[in-house]
Each structure stands twice: as C-alpha cells, then as structure tokens.
N, C-alpha and C positions, 0 to 999 in steps of 0.2 A: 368597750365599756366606758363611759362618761364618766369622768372623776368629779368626784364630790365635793366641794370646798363646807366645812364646817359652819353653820348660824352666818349661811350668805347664800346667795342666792345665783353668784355669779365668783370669776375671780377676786383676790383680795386688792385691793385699793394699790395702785403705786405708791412709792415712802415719796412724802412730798418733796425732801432736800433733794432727791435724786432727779427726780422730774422738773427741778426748780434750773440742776446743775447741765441737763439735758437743751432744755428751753436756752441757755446763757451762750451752751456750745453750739446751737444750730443759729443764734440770734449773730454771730460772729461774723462780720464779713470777709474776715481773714481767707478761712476755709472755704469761699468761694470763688476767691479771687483767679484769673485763668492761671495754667501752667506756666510757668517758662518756657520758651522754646526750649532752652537746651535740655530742659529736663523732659519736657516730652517727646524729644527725640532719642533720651538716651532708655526712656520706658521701653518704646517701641523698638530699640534695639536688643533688649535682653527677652521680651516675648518672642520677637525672629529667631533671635540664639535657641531658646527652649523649645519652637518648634521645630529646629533643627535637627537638636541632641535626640527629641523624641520618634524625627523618622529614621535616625539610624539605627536606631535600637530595636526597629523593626527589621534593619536587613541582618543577612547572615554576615557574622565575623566568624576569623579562622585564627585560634591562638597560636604561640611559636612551633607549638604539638603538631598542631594541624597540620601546618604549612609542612612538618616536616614527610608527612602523609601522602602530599600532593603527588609531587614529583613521582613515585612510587608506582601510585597507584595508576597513572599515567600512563607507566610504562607499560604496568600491566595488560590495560585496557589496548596498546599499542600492540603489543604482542599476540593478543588475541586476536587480535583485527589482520595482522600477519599472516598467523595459521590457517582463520579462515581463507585468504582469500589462495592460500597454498594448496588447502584442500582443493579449492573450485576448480584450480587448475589440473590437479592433478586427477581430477575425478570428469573434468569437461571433454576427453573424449577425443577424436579426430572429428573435423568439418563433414557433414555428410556429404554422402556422393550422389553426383549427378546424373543422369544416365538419360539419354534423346530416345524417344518413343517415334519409330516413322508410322506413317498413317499406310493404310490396305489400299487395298481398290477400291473395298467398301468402302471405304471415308475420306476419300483423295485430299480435300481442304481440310482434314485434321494434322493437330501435331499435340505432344505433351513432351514434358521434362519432368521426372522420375527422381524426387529428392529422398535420399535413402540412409536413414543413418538405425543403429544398432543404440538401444537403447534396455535399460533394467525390467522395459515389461514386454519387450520382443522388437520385432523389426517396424520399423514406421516407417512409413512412405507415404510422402507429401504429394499429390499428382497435381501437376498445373498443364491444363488441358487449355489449346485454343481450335477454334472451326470447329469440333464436335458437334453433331445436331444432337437435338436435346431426343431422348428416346422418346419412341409411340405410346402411346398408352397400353399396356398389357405387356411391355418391354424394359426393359431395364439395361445398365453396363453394368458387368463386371469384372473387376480388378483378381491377377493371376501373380506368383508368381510359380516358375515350373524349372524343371529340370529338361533333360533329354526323355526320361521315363514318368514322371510324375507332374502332380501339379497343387498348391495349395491357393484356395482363393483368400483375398488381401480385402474384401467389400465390394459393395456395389453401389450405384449412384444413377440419375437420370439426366443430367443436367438442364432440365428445364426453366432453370431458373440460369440459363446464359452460363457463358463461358467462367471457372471458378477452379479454386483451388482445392483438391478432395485430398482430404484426411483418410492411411488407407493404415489395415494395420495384417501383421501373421507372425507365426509366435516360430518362425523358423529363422536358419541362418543362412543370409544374401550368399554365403560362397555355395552351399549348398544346392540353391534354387534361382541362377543367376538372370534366368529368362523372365521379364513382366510383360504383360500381353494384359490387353483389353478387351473382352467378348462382349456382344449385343446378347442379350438372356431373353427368354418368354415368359412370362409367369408362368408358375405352375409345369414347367418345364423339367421339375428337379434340378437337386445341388450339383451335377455332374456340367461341363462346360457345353455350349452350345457348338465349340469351332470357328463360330464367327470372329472371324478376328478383325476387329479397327485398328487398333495399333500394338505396336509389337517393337520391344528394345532388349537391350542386353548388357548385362551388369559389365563383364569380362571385354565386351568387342571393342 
C-alpha cells in the first residue's frame, strides 16, 4: 500500500538546517583524508579476529560434563568391540577338510580337491576340479556323497565353461556319508546314480 503524505504530492521537504548541517559534514576534507597505516592495520586485525570467533562457533565443543563422558563411553564402545569379535571366534568353527578326489579310468587326466566344512544350513563342499572334460550335451556330472549302503547326491555341474570351482551342497553329516564320488548323468536318466564314476575320494582314508 503507498502511503499518503497529507496537501503534497510527494514526501515532505527536508528541514533546511539539517541539510544545510549535512552539506558542511560532507563538504570536510577531514573525513576523507586516507587511513593511517596503523589504524588500518589494526581494522583488519579485529575483522580476522571475528571471523575467527565466528568459525568456531560453528564446531562442536565439549563442556567439563562432557569430557567427563568421553572416556566412559569409550570404553564401552571398546568392550563391545571385544565381545564381538569373542563371539566370531567362538562361533568360527574348525578349518574345513580337505579330501583328494583320484580320477577312474574313465577320466585318467582328471583330479579335484573336496573342501568340506559343516556349516548352520548343512554340509558344503567346495569342489575344485582340474582335467575334467566338460560333459556332452544331453550329459551332465554329478556330485555324491555315500556311505557303504546309501548314497545322497551333493549337485550337478557340466563344466563347459573350463576347468572351475563347484559350489556343492547336502543337508547330511560328512561322518555319516564319508565316500564323495563323481558320476557322468544322461538326461532324463532319473534321480538314481548312473555308476559312472570319474572321480572318487574319501573323507576317513
């Protein structure tokens, strides 16, 4: 909203003495004369200072309270970090076992190493397979392990993609089922084992 000035048309007039007193202080040469060095050194020292005061007040401080806090909480943090790593140990388990897989007639240039460890969702077994020829098409491997009377299969794989480390898994226990064996499979063959055996180790021997 525009404010009104009363029988005018515009704001009221300057009081002339003021403007007379205005004109006398800007007509001064005084007030234009340079600084002093030492006083415009000592300007520029007290703006440094207050740019100063003003970035620390930005960081965090810690009163006598605080500080008594520190230490403490420290520890706490220390201790946790203890228990953890107490648990890890104590929940980490023996080293898995190793076990040499010899190669058949059938697969005379094979071999594999059988890494076997006991683990919260069943038995895992790492196989690292070398020389294997990579299965036929309509053929597959599969991964056994078995007893004297039984047998559970562990996966199956092709290796067509070269010589590799197979991830195998079975939800029994190695003392159990100590024998792992490797068969050649046909498709469509069914779940039961073909016999063929490429390689063949033993938990126990």
């Amino acid at each position: 909203m525009t404010e009104q000035f009363p029988n005018s048309s515009g704001p009221p007039a300057q009081d002339p003495q003021v403007a007379a007193a205005l004109d006398d202080l800007l007509a001064n040469k005084a007030i234009w004369a340079p600084l002093d060095d030492n006083v415009e050194a000592a300007i520029m020292r007290n703006i440094a200072a207050e740019v100063h005061e003003a970035q620390l007040d930005t960081e965090p401080t810690f009163t006598k309270r605080d500080r008594r806090y520190l230490i403490p909480v420290g520890a706490v943090a220390g201790l946790f970090l203890m228990a953890g790593i107490a648990i890890a140990l104590l929940f980490a388990g023996e080293d898995p076992t190793r076990v040499e897989l010899a190669a058949t007639e059938l697969a005379p240039a094979a071999s594999a190493v059988a890494e076997i460890e006991e683990t919260a969702s069943g038995l895992r077994v790492i196989l690292e397979v070398e020389g294997l020829a990579p299965a036929e098409p309509g053929t597959y491997y599969q991964g056994w392990v078995r007893n004297d009377t039984d047998g559970v299969t562990i996966g199956t794989f092709h290796m067509r993609g070269g010589d590799a480390d197979i991830k195998l898994w079975a939800g029994v226990n190695a003392e159990d089922y100590p024998i792992i064996t490797v068969t050649l499979q046909e498709e469509g063959g069914g779940p039961q084992s073909s016999g063929v055996v490429v390689l063949k180790g033993r938990l126990d021997s």
